[in-house]
C-alpha positions in Angstrom: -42.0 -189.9 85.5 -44.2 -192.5 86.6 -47.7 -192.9 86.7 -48.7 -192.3 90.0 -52.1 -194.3 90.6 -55.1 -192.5 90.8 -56.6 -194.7 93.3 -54.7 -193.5 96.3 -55.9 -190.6 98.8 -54.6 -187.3 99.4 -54.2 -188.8 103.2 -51.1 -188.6 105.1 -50.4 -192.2 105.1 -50.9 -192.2 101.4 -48.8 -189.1 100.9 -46.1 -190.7 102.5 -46.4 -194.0 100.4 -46.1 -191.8 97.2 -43.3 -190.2 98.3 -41.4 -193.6 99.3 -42.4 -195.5 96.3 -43.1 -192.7 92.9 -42.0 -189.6 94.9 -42.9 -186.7 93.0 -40.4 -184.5 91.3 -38.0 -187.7 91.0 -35.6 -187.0 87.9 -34.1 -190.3 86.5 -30.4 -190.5 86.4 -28.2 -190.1 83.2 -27.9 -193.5 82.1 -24.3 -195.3 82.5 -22.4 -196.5 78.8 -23.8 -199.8 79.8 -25.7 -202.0 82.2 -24.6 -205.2 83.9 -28.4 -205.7 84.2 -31.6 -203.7 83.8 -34.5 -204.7 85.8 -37.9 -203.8 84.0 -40.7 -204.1 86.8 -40.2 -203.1 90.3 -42.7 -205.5 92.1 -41.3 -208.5 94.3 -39.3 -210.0 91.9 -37.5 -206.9 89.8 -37.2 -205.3 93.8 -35.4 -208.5 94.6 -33.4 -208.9 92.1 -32.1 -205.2 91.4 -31.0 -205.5 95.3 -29.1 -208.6 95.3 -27.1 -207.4 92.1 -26.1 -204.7 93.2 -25.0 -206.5 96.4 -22.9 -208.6 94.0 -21.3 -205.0 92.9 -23.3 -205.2 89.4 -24.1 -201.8 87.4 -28.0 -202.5 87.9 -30.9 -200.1 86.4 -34.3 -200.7 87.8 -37.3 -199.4 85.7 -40.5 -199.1 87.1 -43.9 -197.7 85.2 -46.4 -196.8 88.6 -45.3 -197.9 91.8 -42.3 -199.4 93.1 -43.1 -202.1 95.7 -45.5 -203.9 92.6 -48.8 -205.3 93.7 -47.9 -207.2 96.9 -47.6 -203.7 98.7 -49.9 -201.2 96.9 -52.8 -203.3 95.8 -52.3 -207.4 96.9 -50.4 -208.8 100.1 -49.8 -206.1 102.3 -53.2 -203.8 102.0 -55.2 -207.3 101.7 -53.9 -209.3 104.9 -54.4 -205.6 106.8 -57.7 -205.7 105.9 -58.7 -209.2 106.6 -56.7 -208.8 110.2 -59.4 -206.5 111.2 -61.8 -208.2 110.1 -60.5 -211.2 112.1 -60.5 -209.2 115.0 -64.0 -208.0 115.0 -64.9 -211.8 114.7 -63.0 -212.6 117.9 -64.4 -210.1 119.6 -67.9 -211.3 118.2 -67.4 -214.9 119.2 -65.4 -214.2 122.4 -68.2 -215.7 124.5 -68.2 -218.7 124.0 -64.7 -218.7 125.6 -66.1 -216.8 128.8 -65.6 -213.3 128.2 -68.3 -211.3 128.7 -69.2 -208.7 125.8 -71.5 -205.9 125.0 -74.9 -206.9 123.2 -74.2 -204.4 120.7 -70.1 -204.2 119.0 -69.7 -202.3 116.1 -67.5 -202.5 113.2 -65.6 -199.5 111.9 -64.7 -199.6 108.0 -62.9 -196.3 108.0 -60.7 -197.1 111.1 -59.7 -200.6 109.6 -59.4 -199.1 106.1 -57.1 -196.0 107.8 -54.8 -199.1 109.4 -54.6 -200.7 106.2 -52.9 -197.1 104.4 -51.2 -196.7 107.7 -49.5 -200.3 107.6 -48.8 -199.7 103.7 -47.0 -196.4 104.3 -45.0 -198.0 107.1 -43.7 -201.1 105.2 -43.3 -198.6 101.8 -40.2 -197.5 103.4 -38.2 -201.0 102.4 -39.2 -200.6 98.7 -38.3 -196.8 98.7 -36.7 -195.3 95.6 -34.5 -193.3 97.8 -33.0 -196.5 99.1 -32.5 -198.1 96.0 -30.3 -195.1 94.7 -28.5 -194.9 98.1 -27.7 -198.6 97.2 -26.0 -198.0 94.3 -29.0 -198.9 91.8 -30.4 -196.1 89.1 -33.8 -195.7 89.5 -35.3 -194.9 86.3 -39.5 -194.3 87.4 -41.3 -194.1 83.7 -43.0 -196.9 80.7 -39.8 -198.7 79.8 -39.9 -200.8 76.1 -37.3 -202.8 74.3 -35.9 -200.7 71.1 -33.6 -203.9 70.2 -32.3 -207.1 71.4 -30.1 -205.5 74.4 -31.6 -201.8 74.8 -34.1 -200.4 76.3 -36.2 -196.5 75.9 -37.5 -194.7 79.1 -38.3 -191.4 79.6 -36.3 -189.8 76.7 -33.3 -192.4 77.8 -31.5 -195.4 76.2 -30.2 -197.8 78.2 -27.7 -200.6 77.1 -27.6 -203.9 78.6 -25.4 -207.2 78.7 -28.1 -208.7 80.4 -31.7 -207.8 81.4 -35.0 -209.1 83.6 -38.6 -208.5 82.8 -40.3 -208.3 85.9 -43.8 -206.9 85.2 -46.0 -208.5 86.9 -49.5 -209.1 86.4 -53.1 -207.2 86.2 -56.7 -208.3 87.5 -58.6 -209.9 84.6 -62.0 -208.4 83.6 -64.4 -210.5 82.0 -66.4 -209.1 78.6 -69.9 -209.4 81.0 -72.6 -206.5 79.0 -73.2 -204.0 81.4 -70.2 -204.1 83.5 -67.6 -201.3 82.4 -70.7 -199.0 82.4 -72.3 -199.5 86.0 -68.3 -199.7 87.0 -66.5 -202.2 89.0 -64.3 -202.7 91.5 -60.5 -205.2 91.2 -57.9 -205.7 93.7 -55.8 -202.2 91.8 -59.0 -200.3 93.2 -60.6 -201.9 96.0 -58.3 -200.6 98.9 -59.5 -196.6 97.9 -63.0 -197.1 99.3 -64.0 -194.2 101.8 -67.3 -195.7 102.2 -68.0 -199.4 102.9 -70.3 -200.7 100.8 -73.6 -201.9 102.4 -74.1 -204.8 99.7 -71.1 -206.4 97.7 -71.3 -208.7 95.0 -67.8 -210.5 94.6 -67.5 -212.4 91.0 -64.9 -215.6 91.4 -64.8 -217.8 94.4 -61.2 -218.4 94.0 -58.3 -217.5 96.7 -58.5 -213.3 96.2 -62.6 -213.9 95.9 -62.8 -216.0 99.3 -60.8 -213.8 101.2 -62.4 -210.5 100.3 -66.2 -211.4 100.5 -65.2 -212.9 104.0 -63.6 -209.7 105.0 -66.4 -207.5 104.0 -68.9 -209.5 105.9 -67.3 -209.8 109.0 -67.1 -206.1 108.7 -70.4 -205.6 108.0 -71.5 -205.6 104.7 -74.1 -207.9 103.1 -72.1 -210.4 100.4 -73.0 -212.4 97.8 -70.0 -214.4 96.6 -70.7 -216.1 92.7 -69.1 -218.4 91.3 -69.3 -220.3 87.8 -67.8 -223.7 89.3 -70.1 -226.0 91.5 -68.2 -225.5 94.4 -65.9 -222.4 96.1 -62.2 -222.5 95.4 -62.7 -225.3 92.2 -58.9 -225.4 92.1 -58.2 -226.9 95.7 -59.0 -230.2 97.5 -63.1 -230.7 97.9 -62.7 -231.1 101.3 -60.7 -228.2 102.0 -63.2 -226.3 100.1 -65.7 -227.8 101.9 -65.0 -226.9 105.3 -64.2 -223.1 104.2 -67.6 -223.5 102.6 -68.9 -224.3 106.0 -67.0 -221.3 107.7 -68.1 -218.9 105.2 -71.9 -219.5 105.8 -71.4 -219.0 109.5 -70.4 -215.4 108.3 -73.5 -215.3 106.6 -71.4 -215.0 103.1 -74.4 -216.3 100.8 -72.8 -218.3 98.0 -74.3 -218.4 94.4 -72.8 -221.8 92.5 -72.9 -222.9 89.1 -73.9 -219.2 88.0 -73.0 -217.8 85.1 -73.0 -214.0 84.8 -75.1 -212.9 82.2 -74.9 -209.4 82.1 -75.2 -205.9 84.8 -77.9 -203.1 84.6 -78.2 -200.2 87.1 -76.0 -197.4 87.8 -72.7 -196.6 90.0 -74.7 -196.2 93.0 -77.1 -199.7 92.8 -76.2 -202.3 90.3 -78.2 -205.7 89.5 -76.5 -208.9 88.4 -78.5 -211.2 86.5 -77.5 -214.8 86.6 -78.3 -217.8 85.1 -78.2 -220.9 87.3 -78.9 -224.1 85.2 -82.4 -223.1 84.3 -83.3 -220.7 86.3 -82.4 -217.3 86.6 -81.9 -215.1 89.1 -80.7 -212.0 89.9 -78.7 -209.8 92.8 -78.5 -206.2 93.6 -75.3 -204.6 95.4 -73.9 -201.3 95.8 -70.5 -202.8 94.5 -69.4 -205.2 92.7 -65.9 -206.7 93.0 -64.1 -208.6 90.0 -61.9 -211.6 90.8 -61.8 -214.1 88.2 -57.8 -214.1 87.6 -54.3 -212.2 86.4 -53.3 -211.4 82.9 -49.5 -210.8 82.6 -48.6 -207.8 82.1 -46.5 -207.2 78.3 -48.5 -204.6 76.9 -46.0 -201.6 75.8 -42.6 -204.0 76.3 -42.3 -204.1 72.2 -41.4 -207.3 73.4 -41.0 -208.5 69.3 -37.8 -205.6 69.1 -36.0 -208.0 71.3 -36.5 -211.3 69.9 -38.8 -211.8 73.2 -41.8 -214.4 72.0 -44.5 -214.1 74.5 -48.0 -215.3 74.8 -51.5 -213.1 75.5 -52.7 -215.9 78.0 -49.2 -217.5 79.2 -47.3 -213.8 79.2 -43.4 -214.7 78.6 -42.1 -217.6 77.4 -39.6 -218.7 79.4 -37.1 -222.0 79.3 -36.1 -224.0 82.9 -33.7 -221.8 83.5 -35.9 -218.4 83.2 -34.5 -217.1 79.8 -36.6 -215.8 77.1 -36.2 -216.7 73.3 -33.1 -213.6 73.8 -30.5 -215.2 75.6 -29.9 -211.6 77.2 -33.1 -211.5 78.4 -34.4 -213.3 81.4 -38.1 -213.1 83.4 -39.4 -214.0 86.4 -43.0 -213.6 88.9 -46.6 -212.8 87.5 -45.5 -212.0 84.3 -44.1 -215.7 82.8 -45.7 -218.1 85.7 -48.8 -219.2 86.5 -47.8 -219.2 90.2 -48.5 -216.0 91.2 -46.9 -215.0 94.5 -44.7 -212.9 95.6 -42.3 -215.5 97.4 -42.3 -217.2 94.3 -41.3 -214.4 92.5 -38.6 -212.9 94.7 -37.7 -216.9 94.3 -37.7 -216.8 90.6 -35.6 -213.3 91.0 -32.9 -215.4 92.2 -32.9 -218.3 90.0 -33.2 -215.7 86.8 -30.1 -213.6 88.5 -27.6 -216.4 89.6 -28.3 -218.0 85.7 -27.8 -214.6 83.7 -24.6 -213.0 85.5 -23.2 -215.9 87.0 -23.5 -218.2 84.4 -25.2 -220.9 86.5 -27.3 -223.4 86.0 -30.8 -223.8 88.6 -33.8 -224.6 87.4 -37.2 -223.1 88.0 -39.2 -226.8 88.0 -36.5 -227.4 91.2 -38.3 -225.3 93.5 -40.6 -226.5 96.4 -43.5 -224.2 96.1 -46.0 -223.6 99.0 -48.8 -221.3 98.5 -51.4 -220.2 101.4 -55.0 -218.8 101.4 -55.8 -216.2 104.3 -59.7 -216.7 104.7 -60.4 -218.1 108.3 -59.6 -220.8 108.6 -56.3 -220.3 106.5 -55.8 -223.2 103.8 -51.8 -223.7 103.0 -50.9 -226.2 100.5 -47.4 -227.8 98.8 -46.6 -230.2 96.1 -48.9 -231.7 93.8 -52.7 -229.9 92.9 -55.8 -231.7 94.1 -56.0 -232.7 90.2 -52.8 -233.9 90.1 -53.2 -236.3 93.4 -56.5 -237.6 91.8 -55.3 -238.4 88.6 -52.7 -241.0 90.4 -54.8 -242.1 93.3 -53.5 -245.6 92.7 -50.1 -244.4 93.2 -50.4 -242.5 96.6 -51.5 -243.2 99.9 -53.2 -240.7 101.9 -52.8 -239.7 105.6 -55.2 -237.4 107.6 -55.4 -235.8 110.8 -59.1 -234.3 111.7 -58.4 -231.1 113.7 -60.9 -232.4 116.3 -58.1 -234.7 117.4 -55.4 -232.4 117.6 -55.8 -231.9 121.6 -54.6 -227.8 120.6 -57.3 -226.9 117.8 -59.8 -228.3 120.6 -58.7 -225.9 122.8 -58.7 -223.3 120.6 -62.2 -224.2 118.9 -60.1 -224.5 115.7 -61.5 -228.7 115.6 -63.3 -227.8 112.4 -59.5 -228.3 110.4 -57.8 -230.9 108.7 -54.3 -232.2 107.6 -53.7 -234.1 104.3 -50.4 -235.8 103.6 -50.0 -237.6 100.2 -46.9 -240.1 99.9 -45.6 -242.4 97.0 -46.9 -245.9 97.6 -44.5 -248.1 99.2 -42.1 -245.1 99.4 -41.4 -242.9 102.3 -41.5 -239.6 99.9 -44.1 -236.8 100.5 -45.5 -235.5 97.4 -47.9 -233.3 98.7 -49.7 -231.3 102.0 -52.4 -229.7 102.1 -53.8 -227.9 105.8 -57.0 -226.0 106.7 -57.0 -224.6 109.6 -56.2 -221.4 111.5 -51.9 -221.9 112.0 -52.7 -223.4 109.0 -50.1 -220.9 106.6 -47.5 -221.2 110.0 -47.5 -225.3 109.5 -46.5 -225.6 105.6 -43.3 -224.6 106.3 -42.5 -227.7 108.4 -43.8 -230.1 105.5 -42.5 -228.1 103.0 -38.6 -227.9 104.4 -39.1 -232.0 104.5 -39.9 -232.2 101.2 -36.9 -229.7 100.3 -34.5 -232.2 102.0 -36.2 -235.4 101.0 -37.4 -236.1 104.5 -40.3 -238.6 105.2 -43.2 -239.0 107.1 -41.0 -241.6 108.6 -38.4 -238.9 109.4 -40.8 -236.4 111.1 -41.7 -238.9 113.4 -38.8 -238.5 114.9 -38.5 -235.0 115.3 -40.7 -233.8 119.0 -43.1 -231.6 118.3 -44.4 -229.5 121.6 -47.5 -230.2 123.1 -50.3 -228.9 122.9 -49.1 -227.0 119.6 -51.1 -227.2 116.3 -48.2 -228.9 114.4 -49.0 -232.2 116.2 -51.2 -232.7 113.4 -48.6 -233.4 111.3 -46.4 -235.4 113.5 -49.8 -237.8 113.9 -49.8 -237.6 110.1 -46.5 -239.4 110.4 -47.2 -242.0 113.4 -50.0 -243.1 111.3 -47.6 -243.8 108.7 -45.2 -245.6 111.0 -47.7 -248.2 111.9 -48.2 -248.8 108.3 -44.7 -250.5 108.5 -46.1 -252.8 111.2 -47.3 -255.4 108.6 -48.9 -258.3 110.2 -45.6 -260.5 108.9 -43.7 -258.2 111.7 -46.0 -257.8 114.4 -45.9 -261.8 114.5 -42.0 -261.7 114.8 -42.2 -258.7 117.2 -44.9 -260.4 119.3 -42.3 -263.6 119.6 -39.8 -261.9 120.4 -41.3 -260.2 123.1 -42.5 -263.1 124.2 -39.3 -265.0 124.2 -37.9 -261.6 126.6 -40.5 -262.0 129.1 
């Protein structure tokens, strides 16, 4: 059987998520003589790719250790973006004024109701990652720790199962930095987060990364007091410093107070009140919460694969080795999401899943670096991003030319009071070739997609130009983006020539 979490309440809506995902009672089938492919991991990518195997009429196993449905339903994605969708709400509510609507002096947040919603959307969307409907589908569902025993077998419950080819899908787990102090006063991570019955009153998130962001802006805007530490100098170190910037901006108009450049020295107190004592150049300093929340990053998850009784070479820090083409050092064995990438998402995964299951039972040949990846951040205002990091883009400044659109003159974002956002296209130098997009702003997740499906099919600023966009809409952002790159084109050389000719038509 697997393990189900102890995290989740004896609620209705949780009931009914255990009962879709690691129902009790479930007894694992006998195992077939052999397996076209077995599927360790049942998150986005090992969900994925057990259900488009079997599609293909493959003999598929699918082994999962908790929870089927992996982190983006039980503890990332899904009970995340429910919670920070209330939390947006209250917000609108709160700022509704200014747009003429007339509200109470006193609103009122509600934890337990937007915590309730969260389990209730979970349950709801459990259904699609059901064990049930895996079995009905043809796939054996094997719930249970599964390890390698040799090169093409693999030991769950009591049960061997043999394998021509096979997919390590395990996903990843929230890192949890060796601070003295911290495993005794206790902590919160994304795994346990979404089981609080009582909202905390102060929170103290660690890591001002994407997961860090999102959360402490969420708890404020619900109503608790945060304090939001990070090591870095600025919020989000990994992104573009004016991106960060502006979410900077938006956060302290939550009243999210920012500690930067602190270093975590170590915890005292108890489960009920804890104290973090920092160290900020200098100085030190210290901060009292009722919870503390851990986001500092995902370790992979190979604990317990007996990954060296497979030939599989792995790393602590990198988690499977992997080649282009997402095999491991066993030609049998292929791996794909959290688990062997450092891009962890779960459309990247379930994109992996395909890549991985095209290469090891149809023999072809697509490559992981071929993929177009866009990633989003859901704090308000969203940040979406594709194509090269902010690093990256730095490191050949002399190479690319920048174009950016200002929300405040994007005629829709003034309307909405979105002006605050900001559009960055980077191009090759004297090439019409987009090598990278990065958006703040509230659509800001809904508008990748448009730069990202150019850069899929080699289409330029030059070519979105061409395409109408509908006014007043927020993507106008990006076609001024590429207007401002036409006129680029309009060298002095050819204005003169253009003027002439004009001239010579009058």
């Amino acid at each position: 059987m697997a393990d189900t979490p102890q995290t989740l309440l004896q609620d209705q809506y949780d009931s009914a998520l255990t009962s879709n995902v690691c129902p009790p009672g479930w007894v694992n089938p006998e195992p077939a003589r052999r397996y076209n492919l077995v599927v360790l991991g049942a998150g986005s990518a090992g969900l994925a790719a057990a259900r488009y195997a079997a599609g293909l009429g493959a003999k598929v196993a699918l082994v999962e250790a908790f929870c089927l449905g992996g982190d983006r339903l039980n503890t990332g994605c899904v009970p995340s973006k429910s919670l920070i969708r209330s939390a947006r709400a209250y917000s609108d509510v709160y700022t509704a004024g200014r747009y003429g609507v007339r509200i109470p002096e006193l609103i009122q947040e509600d934890f337990s109701v937007a915590m309730t919603r969260m389990r209730r959307t979970r349950s709801l969307l459990s259904i699609h990652d059901a064990a049930r409907r895996f079995r009905d589908a043809g796939v054996d569902v094997f719930l249970g720790h599964g390890r390698f025993t040799g090169p093409d077998t693999i030991h769950v419950g009591g049960k061997t199962l043999r394998f021509s080819r096979a997919l390590i899908a395990t996903g990843s787990r929230p890192i949890v930095p060796a601070i003295e102090g911290l495993a005794r006063v206790g902590y919160l991570t994304s795994e346990t987060l979404f089981s609080l019955t009582q909202q905390p009153r102060r929170l103290v998130v660690i890591g001002a990364g994407p997961t860090g962001c999102e959360m402490a802006q969420a708890f404020c805007r619900l109503g608790s007091e945060v304090t939001l530490i990070e090591r870095e100098g600025r919020i989000l170190p990994n992104e573009d410093a004016d991106v960060a910037r502006i979410l900077g901006n938006a956060l302290q108009r939550d009243d999210v107070s920012t500690k930067l450049g602190a270093i975590v020295t170590h915890v005292r107190g108890s489960e009920s009140e804890k104290t973090v004592f920092l160290r900020m150049g200098p100085h030190g300093e210290q901060v009292t919460a009722d919870e503390m929340l851990v986001c500092v990053g995902r370790s992979p998850n190979t604990d317990g694969l007996d990954l060296p009784a497979a030939g599989i070479k792995y790393d602590a820090t990198r988690g499977i080795l992997i080649d282009d083409w997402l095999c491991t050092s066993n030609p049998r064995v292929y791996a794909a999401g959290d688990v062997c990438t450092r891009y962890r998402f779960a459309h990247v995964a379930e994109a992996m899943a395909r890549i991985a299951l095209e290469n090891a039972l149809l023999r072809g040949r697509k490559r992981f670096s071929d993929l177009m990846i866009p990633r989003c951040i859901y704090t308000d205002p969203e940040i979406a991003h594709v194509g090269l990091c902010a690093d990256e883009v730095q490191r050949q400044d002399n190479e690319i030319e920048t174009f950016s659109v200002p929300f405040h003159t994007v005629d829709r974002a003034v309307i909405d009071g979105d002006e605050d956002g900001l559009l960055k296209i980077h191009v090759r130098k004297g090439k019409d070739r987009i090598v990278s997009a990065t958006i703040i702003g509230r659509q800001a997740a809904e508008m990748i997609g448009e730069v990202t499906m150019a850069m899929v099919h080699n289409i330029g600023l030059g070519g979105i130009a061409k395409v109408m966009h509908p006014y007043p809409t927020h993507a106008e952002a990006i076609r001024k983006a590429a207007q401002a790159y036409q006129r680029t084109r309009l060298t002095p050389l050819v204005k003169r020539l253009l003027q002439r000719w004009l001239a010579w038509n009058r």
